[in-house]
C-alpha positions as CSV (number, residue, x, y, z in Angstrom):
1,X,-116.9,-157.2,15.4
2,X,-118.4,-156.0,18.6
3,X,-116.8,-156.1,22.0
4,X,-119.5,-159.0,23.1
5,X,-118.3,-161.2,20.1
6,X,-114.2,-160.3,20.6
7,X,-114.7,-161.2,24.2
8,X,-116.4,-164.5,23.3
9,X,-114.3,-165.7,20.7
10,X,-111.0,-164.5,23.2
11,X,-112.6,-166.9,25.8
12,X,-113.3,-169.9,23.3
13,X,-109.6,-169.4,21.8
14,X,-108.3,-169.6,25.3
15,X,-110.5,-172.4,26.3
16,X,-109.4,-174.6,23.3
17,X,-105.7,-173.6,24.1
18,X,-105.9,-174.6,27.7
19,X,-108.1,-177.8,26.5
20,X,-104.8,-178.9,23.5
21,X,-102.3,-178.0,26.7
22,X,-104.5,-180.4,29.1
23,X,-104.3,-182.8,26.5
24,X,-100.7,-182.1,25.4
25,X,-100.0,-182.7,29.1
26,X,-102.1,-185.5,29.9
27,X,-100.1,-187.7,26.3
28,X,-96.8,-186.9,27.5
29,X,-97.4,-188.0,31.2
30,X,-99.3,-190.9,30.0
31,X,-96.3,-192.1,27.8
32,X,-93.8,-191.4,30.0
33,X,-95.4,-193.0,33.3
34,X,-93.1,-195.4,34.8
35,X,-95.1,-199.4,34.8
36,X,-95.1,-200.4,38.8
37,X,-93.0,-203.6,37.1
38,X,-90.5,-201.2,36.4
39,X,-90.1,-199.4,39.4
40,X,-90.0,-202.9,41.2
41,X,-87.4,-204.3,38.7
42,X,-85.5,-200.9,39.8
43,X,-86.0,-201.9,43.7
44,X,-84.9,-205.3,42.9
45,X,-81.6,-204.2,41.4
46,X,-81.2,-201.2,44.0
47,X,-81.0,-204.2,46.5
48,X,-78.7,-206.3,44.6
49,X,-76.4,-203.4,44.4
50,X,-76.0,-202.6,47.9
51,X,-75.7,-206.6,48.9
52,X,-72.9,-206.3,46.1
53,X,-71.1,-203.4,47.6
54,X,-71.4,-204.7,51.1
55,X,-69.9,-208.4,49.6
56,X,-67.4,-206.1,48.1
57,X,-66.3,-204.2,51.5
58,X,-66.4,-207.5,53.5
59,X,-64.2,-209.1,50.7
60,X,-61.8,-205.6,50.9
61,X,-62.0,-206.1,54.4
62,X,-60.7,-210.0,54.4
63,X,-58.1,-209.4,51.8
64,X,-56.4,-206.5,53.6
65,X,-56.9,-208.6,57.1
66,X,-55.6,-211.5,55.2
67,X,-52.7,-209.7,54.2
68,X,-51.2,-208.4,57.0
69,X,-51.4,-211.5,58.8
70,X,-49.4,-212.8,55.7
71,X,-46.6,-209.6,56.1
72,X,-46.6,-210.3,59.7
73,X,-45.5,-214.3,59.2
74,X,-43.0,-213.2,56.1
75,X,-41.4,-211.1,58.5
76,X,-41.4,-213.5,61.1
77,X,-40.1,-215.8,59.1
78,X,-37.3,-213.9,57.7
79,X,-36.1,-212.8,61.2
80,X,-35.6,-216.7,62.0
81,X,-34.0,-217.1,58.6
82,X,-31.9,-214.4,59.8
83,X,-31.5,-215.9,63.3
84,X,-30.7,-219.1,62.0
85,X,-28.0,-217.7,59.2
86,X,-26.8,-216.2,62.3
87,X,-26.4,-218.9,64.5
88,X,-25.1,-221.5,61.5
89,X,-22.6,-218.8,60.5
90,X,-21.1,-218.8,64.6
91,X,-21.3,-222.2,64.3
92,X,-19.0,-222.9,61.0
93,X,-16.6,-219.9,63.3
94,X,-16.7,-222.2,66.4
95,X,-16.1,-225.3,64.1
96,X,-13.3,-223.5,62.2
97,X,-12.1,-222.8,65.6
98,X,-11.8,-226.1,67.1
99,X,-10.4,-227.8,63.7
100,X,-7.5,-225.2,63.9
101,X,-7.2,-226.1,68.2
102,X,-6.9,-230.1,67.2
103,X,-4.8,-229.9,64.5
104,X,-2.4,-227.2,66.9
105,X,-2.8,-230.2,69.3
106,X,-2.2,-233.1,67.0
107,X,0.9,-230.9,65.6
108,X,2.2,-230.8,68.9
């Protein structure tokens, strides 16, 4: 084999290899392509997503809102329980009280 023919059949060997890895290339990039109804399905649910985290945070948002307004009337309410246990309590003492003056009076 002459130089003339090894250089030829080096350049048709690397032609046909660069020709299968065009090829090659060109079947896997046209399998794997992404259909534009794809990509707009994946928009569409990318949107829906991030409307459903921001419901999420405004509901987080209400709840915790919601509940300390809630802890802020419990407590509230158990300080005018406690007012009120207070005040009935001094008044069965004042009551006691007076029963005990009328009967020292009635005694007398």
């Amino acid at each position: 084999m002459s130089r003339t023919e090894f250089v030829v059949t080096t350049a048709v060997i690397l032609f046909v290899a660069f020709c299968l890895g065009w090829f090659a290339n060109w079947l896997l990039h046209r399998f794997t392509r992404v259909a534009a109804g794809d990509v707009a399905e994946l928009d569409r649910m990318s949107q829906e997503l991030h409307e459903a985290e921001e419901t999420r945070d405004q509901a987080i948002t209400y709840l915790q809102q919601r509940e300390a307004e809630l802890t802020n009337q419990l407590n509230q309410t158990e300080a005018e329980l406690r007012a009120a246990m207070d005040g009935l309590r001094d008044a069965r003492h004042e009551t006691e009280e007076m029963r005990r003056h009328i009967e020292s009076v009635n005694q007398a």
